[in-house]
C-alpha positions as CSV (number, residue, x, y, z in Angstrom):
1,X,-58.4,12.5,-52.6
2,X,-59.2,10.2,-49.7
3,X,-60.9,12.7,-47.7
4,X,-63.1,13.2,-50.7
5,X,-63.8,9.9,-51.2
6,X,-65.1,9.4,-47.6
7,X,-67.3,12.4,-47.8
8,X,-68.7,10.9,-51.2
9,X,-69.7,7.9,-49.0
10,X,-70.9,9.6,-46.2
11,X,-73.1,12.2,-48.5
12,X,-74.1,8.7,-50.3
13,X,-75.4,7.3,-46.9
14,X,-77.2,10.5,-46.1
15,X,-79.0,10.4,-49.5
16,X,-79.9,6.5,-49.5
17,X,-81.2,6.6,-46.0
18,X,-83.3,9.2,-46.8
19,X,-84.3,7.4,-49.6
20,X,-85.8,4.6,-47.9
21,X,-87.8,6.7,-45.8
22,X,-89.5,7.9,-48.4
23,X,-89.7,5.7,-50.8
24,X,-86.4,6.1,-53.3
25,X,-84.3,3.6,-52.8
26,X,-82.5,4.8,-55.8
27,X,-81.8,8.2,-54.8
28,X,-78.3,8.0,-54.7
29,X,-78.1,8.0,-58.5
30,X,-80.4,10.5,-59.0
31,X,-77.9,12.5,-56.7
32,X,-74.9,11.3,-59.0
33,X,-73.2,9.7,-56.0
34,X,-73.5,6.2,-57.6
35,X,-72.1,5.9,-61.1
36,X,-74.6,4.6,-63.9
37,X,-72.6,1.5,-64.4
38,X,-72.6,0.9,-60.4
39,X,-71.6,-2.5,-59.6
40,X,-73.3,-4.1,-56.6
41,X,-71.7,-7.6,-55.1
42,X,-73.0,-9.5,-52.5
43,X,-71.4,-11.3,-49.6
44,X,-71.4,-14.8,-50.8
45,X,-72.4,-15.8,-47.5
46,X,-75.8,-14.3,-47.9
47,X,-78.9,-15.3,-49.7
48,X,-78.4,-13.4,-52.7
49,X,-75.5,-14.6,-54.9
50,X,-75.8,-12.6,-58.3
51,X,-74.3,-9.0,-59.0
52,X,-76.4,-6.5,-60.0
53,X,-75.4,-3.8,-62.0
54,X,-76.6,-0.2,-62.1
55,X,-80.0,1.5,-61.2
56,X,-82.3,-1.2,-61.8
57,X,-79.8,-3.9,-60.9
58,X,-79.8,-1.9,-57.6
59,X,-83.1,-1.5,-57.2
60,X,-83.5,-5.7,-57.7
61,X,-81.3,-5.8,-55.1
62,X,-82.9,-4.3,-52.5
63,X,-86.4,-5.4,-53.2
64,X,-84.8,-9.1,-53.0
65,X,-82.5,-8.5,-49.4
66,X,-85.8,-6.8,-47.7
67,X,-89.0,-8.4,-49.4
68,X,-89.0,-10.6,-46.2
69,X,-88.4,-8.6,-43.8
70,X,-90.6,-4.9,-42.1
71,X,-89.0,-2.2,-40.2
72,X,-86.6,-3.2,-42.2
73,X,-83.2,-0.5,-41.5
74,X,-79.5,-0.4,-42.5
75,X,-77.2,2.3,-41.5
76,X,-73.9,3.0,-41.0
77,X,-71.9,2.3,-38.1
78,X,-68.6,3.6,-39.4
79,X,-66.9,5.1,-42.0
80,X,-63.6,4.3,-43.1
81,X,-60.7,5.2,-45.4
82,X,-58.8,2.5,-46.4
83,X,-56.7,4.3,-49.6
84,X,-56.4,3.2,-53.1
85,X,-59.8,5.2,-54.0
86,X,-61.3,2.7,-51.6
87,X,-63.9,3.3,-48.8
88,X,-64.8,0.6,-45.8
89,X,-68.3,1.1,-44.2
90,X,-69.3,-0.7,-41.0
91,X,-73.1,-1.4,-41.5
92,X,-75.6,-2.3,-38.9
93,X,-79.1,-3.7,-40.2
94,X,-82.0,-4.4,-38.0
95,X,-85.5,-5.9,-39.1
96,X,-88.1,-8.4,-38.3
97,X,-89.3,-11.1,-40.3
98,X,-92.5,-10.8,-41.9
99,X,-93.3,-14.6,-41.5
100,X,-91.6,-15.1,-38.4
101,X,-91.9,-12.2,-36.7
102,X,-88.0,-13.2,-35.3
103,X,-86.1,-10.0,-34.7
104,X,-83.1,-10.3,-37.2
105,X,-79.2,-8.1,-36.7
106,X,-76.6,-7.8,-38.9
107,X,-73.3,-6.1,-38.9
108,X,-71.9,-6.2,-42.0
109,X,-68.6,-4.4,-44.1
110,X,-69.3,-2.7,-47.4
111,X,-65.9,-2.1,-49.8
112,X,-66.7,0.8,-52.3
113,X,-65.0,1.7,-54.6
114,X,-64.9,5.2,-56.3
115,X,-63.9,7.0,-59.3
116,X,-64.1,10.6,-60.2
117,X,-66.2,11.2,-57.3
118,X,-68.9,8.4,-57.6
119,X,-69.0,5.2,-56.3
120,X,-68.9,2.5,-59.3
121,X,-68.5,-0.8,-57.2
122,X,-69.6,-2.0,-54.3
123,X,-68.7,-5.4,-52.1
124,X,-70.4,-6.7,-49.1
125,X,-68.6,-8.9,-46.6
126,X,-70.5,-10.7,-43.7
């Protein structure tokens, strides 16, 4: 099921990029990719130390990591399979501060976690 799971991620990436550049950061569960009860868990490292939980949760999410930021972008770098219905992306993010105007980059890990073809957790490591 591997395989599977890494084209779940992959299709979820297409969808959520997308997304952004139009406007629906929540596509991906209007796509079915990310389950209703999606779990969402920040690096502790970064700003935001809450978990958020499902659409709107998700949605709180992003509006809180990019609020301070324009040309704001995440993407992935890589794609992993790391077995055990798990899935490692390797995530660059690129921005600019809004206040600052300081050009920001990130590279970032993203564990997800999937069952019966949707991704119901998510964990970010800096």
């Amino acid at each position: 099921m591997s395989p599977e799971n890494v084209e779940v991620v992959r299709r979820a990436w297409s969808v959520f990029l997308e997304g952004t550049e139009t406007g629906n950061h929540s596509a991906i569960f209007d796509e079915g990719l990310f389950a209703p009860a999606y779990v969402l868990t920040p690096a502790r490292e970064g700003l935001v130390a809450q978990t958020y939980v499902g659409r709107e949760g998700f949605a709180e999410w992003f509006r809180t990591w990019t609020e301070d930021f324009s040309d704001w972008r995440m993407w992935p770098v890589r794609v992993i399979d790391a077995g055990d219905d798990r899935v490692v992306s390797i995530v660059q993010q690129s921005a600019t501060g809004k206040a600052s105007g300081a050009a920001v980059e990130l590279e970032f890990g993203i564990v997800h976690t999937l069952e019966h073809g949707q991704i119901i957790d998510q964990r970010h490591y800096i």
